[in-house]
N, C-alpha and C positions, 0 to 999 in steps of 0.2 A: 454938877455931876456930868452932865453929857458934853460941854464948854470941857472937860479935863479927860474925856471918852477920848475927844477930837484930836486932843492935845497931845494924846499916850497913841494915836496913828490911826485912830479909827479914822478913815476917810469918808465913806460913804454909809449912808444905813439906807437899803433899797425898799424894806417896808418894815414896819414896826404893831405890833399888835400890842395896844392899850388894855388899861383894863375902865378906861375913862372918866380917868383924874380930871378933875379942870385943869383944864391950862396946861397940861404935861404936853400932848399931841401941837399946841404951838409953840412950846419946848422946844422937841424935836424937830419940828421944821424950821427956826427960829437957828438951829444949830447945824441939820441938813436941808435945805429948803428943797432937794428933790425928792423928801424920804415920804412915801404914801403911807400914814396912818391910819388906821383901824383900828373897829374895838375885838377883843376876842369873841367868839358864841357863849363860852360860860358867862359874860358878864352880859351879854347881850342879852340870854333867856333869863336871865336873873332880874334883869331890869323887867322886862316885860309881863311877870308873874307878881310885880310888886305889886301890882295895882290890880291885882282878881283876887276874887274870895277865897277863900282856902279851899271851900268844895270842891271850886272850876278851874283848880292849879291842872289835876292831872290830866284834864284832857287838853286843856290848853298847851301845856307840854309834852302832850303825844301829837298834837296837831304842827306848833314848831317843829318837832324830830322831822317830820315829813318835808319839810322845808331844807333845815340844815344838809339834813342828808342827801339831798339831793345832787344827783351827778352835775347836771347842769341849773343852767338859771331857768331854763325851756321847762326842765321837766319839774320843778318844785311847783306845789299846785299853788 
């Protein structure tokens, strides 16, 4: 699929947000080796609430928010 992206004029992809497949992210570099991949925040908080108990979801995802949200990398605590 991205080999026929490149083919139909896509030249470049300057960053790409996964949602982290295996293998997709060396996919795409594989296909544009300058393109910087990332995963998105919703998968990213999603992963990370996998592994807590259901009691200690919400504040652990009130505690991320403070992070995501954050203007800079300075100010997220």
């Amino acid at each position: 699929m991205l080999t026929e992206l490149r083919n139909r004029g896509v030249l470049d992809v300057l960053i790409a947000c996964c949602d982290g497949l295996t293998g997709f992210g060396d996919a795409i570099e594989a296909v544009w080796p300058q393109t910087i991949v990332r995963t998105c925040v919703v998968h990213l908080i999603r992963n990370s609430i996998r592994f807590t108990s259901y009691k200690d979801r919400r504040a652990i995802v009130k505690s991320l928010k403070t992070i995501y949200t954050a203007p800079t990398v300075d100010a997220a605590p």
